[in-house]
N, C-alpha and C positions, 0 to 999 in steps of 0.2 A: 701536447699531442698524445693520444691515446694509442696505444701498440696491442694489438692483440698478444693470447698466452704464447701463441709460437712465433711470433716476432720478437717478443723479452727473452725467449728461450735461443733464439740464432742471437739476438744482441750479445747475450752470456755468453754462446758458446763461442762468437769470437774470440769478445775479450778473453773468458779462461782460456783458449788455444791458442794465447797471443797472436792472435791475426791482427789485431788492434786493439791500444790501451783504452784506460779508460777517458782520458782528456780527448782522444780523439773520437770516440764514441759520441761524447757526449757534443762536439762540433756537429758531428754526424749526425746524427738521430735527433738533436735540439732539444738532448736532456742535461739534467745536473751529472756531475762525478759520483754522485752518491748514489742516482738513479741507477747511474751505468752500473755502480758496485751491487746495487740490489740487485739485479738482471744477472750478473753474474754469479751471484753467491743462490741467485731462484734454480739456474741452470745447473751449480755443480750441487745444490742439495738435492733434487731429480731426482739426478743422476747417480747419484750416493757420491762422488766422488771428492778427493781430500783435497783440501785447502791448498794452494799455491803458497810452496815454499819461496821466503825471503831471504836474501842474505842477513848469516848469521853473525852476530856480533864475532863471532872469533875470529871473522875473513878481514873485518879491520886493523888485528892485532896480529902481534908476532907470537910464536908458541908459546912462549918464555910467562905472558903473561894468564893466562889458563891453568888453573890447578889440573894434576891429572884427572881423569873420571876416578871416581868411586865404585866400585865393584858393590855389587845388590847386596852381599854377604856385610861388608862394612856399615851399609846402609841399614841392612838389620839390625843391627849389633846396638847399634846409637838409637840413645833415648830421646823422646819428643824435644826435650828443650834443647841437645845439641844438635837435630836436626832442625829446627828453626833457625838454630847460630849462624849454619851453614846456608843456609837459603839466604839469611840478609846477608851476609859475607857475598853469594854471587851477585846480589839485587846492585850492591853497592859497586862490585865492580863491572858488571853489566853496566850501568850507569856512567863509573868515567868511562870505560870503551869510546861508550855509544857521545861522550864528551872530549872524546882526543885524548887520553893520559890513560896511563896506571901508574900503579904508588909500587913500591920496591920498599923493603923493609918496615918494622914498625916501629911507633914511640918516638924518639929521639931522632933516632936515623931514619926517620922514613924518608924517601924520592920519588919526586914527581917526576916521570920521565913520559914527555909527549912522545904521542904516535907519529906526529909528525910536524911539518915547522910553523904550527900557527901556535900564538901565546894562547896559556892555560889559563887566562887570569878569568 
């Protein structure tokens, strides 16, 4: 079904003002999920407007697991390759987060301790 510019443009500004997700859109309207997200991402670039924030990886974990931030001054200070170290060091723990675990210690002692009671295997 063909939707004119200001039909895609109400589609979007549902969806982005959560009026209705995109699964239901896409019942609605008798498009794909993807459509519905084109429609949505047509409306907030318009509009100029910024991306819908997700939950972020750290709202699955407890504090303990997050290094503190890095102050901009630190971040100046460090050269390209230990700024790299640093970025796969989050990647990797971004990763188990977003897998249920973090590691505790390293080497010998390291601990896997799940986020919660499903196996880590």
């Amino acid at each position: 079904m063909k939707y004119t510019k200001e039909e895609k443009l109400d589609i979007g500004r549902r969806i982005y003002d959560d009026e209705i997700n995109r699964n239901t859109a896409s019942e609605m309207y008798e498009i794909s999920t993807n459509t519905a997200r084109e429609y949505m991402r047509y409306y907030r670039d318009l509009n100029h407007l910024p991306p819908k924030n997700k939950k972020t990886i750290a709202s699955y974990a407890d504090n303990t697991a997050i290094a503190p931030a890095m102050g901009m001054n630190e971040l100046e200070s460090m050269t390209k390759d230990e700024l790299i170290r640093e970025l796969i060091k989050v990647r990797i723990n971004e990763s188990r987060l977003k897998k249920g675990y973090q590691v505790k210690e390293d080497g010998v002692n390291k601990k896997y301790i799940p986020l919660d009671n499903r196996s880590i295997k």
